[in-house]
SETITOR-452848 format. One record per atom (N, C-alpha, C): residue in one letter; x, y, z. Coordinates in steps of 0.2 Angstrom, whole numbers, plus 5000, padded with zeros to 4 digits. Layout:
REM SETITOR-452848
AXYZ;...
This chain:
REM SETITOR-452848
X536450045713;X537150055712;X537449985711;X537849975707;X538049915707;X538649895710;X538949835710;X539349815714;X539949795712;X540549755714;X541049725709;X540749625710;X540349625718;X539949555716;X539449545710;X539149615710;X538749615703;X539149575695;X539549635694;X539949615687;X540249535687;X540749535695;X540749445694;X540149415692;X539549405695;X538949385693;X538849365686;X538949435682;X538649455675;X539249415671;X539849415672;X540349405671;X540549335669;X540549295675;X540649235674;X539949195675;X539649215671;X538949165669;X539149165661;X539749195658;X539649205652;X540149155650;X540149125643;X540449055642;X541249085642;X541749045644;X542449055641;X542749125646;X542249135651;X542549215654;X542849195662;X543349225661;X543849215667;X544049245673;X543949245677;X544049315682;X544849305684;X545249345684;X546149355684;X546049425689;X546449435696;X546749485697;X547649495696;X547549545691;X548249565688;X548549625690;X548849655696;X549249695698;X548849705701;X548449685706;X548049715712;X547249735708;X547149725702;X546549735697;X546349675696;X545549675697;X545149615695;X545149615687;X544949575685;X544849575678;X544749495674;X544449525669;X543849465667;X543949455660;X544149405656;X544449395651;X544349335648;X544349325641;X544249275636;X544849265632;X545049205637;X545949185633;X546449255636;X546649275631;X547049335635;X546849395633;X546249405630;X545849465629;X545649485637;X545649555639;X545349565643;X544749605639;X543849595645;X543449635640;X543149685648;X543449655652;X543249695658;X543749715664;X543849775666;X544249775673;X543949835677;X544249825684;X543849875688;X544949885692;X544649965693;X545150005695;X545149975701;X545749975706;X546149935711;X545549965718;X545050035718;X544850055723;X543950025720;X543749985715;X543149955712;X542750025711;X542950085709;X542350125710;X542550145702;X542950125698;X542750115690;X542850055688;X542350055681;X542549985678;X542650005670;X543149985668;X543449995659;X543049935656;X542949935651;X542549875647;X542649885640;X542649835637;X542749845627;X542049865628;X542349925619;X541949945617;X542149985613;X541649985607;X541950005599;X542250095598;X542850075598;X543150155599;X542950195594;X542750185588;X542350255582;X541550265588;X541350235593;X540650265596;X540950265604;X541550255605;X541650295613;X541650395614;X541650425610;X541550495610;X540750505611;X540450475608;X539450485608;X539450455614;X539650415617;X539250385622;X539450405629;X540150435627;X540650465635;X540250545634;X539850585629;X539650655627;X538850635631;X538650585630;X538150565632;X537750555639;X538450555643;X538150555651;X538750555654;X539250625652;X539850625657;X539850615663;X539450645666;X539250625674;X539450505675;X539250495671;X539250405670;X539750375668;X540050395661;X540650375656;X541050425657;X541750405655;X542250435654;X542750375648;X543250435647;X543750425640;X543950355645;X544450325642;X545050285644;X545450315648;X546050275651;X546550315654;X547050315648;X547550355648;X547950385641;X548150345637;X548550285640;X548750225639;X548350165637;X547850185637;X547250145635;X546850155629;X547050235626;X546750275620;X546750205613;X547250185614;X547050165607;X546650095606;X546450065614;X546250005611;X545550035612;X545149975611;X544249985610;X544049965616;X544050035621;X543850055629;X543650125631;X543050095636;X542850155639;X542650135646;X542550205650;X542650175659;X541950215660;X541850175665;X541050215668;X541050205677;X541050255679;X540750255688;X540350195689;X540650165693;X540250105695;X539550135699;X539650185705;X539050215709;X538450245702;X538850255697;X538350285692;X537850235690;X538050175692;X537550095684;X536950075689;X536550065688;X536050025689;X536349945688;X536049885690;X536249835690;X536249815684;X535549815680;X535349785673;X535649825668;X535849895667;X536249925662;X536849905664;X537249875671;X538049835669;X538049785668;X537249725670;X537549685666;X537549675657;X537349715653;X537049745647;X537749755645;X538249815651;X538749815646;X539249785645;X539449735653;X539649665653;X539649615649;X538849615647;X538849545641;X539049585633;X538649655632;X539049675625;X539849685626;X540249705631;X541149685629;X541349615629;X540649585631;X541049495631;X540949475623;X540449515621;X540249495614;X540749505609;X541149575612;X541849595607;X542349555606;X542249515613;X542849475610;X542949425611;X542249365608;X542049315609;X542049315599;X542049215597;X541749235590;X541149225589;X540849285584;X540149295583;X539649245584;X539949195582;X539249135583;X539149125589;X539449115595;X539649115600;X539349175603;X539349225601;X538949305603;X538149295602;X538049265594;X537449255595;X536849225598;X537149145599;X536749095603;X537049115610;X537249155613;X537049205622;X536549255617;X536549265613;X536049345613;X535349295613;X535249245611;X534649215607;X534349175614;X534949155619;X534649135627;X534449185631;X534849255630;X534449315633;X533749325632;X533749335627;X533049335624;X532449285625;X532749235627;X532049185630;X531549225636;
């Protein structure tokens, strides 16, 4: 199960990423993008993610994922049960919403040092 010291972990090892608690919500952002937050009781976490494929992927393991909160439909996000993630798939989704909102070059050279 993973943690919210996990995410910080995963989080701020990434270039440019910030940790901000914003109305009692932790939350992890590049400039004033946010790409990460965890609900105020840390048992969800919302993260970017490309809205034409949040439908396949909330269909996929509703027990894990869910929609947005209502408020949240139109931007590019999806939330998951924290007690659902294994470590190494949140930090996986961690560094791809960092990806979303970093510029691509900058996406790549982290993808290319994972990789090592």
């Amino acid at each position: 199960m993973a943690s919210v010291h996990d995410v910080r972990a995963a989080a701020l090892e990434l270039p440019r990423s910030e940790e901000h608690l914003i109305r009692d919500r932790i939350k992890f952002r590049v400039g004033r993008i946010v790409y990460v937050a965890l609900s105020r009781d840390e048992t969800i976490i919302g993260f970017a993610f490309p809205k034409v494929e949040r439908d396949a992927l909330v269909a996929s393991d509703p027990a894990k994922f869910l929609p947005p909160e209502k408020v949240d439909e139109r931007f590019q996000w999806v939330q998951a049960r924290m007690a659902a993630l294994e470590v190494p798939e949140l930090r996986e989704i961690v560094f791809d919403a960092w990806c979303m909102v970093v510029p691509k070059r900058l996406a790549a050279e982290q993808e290319r040092l994972r990789s090592r």
